[in-house]
C-alpha positions, 0 to 999 in steps of 0.5 A: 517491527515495522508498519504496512497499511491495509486497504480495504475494498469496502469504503466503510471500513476503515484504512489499518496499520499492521505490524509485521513482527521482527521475527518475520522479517529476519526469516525473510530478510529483504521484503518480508511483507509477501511472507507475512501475508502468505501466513495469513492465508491458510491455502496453497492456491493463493499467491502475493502479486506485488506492484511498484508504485514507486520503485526503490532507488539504490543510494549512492555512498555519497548519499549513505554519508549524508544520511539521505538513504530515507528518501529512496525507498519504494512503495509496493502494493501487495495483493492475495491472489488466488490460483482461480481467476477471481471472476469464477465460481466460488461454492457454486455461486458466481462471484466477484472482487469488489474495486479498491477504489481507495488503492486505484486512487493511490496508485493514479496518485504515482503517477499509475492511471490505468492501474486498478485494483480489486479486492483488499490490498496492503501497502508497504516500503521497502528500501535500503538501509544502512547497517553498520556491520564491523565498523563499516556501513553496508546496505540493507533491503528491508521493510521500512514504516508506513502510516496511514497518514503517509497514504490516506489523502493520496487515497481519499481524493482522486487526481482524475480532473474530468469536469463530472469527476471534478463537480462530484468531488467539490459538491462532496467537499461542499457536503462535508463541510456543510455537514462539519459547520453544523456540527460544530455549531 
């Protein structure tokens, strides 16, 4: 089994960990999160667009003897698209995705500042893993854990420094402790 994130685009509901079941990833082999996704969603007009955050980086067999291969998986973000550009008519109201303000800030995190995204949206690894197969060590694509305490602060806390950006985040920060001081009194 192994673990994504689930983003929601709505700050108040809180960030989840999924599990995708081993029979999903042995259907799959490689990455099985777009698959389990399109299981999910019960329509032919939707699609799984994936975006590298951080891109897989293919160990060496110096780095496989040294166990090092757990440092080099990527980190993908997977959205459900639909056929239809989602600033269309949806029945017969016009309608919008909201942003992801969470996903946008992990994204500016990797490094990704112009990078936004709209809608909920999971998060997963990927990376090669060894597999020992006949006495010998081959590698793996495969779908690799992730947690939310993996991703949570790289989401909550912009790295956009702008002064107003950087002000509203301490006042916020001040609040919270505030708020914190007195509850525990």
């Amino acid at each position: 089994m192994t673990k994504i994130i689930k983003i929601p685009c709505d700050e108040s509901i809180s960030i989840t960990e999924e599990i995708i079941s081993d029979i999903d990833t042995v259907e799959c082999g490689g990455d099985a999160i777009p698959s389990y996704l399109m299981h999910l969603v019960a329509s032919d007009d939707v699609f799984v667009d994936t975006t590298p955050l951080i891109r897989i980086s293919h160990p060496t067999s110096h780095s496989i003897s040294n166990s090092d291969w757990e440092s080099m998986p990527g980190l993908y973000v997977y959205s459900i698209c639909t056929a239809v550009h989602s600033r269309s008519e949806k029945n017969g109201e016009s309608w919008q995705c909201k942003p992801n303000l969470r996903a946008t800030r992990l994204a500016m995190s990797c490094g990704w500042h112009s990078l936004r995204f709209e809608g909920d949206v999971f998060v997963g690894r990927l990376g090669y893993v060894p597999n020992y197969h006949l006495g010998r060590t081959e590698l793996e694509l495969k779908n690799i854990d992730l947690t939310i305490d993996n991703v949570s602060s790289a989401c909550l806390c912009s790295p956009d420094l702008r002064v107003s950006v950087k002000n509203e985040f301490c006042s916020s920060v001040a609040i919270y402790n505030g708020v914190e001081k007195m509850a525990s009194v």
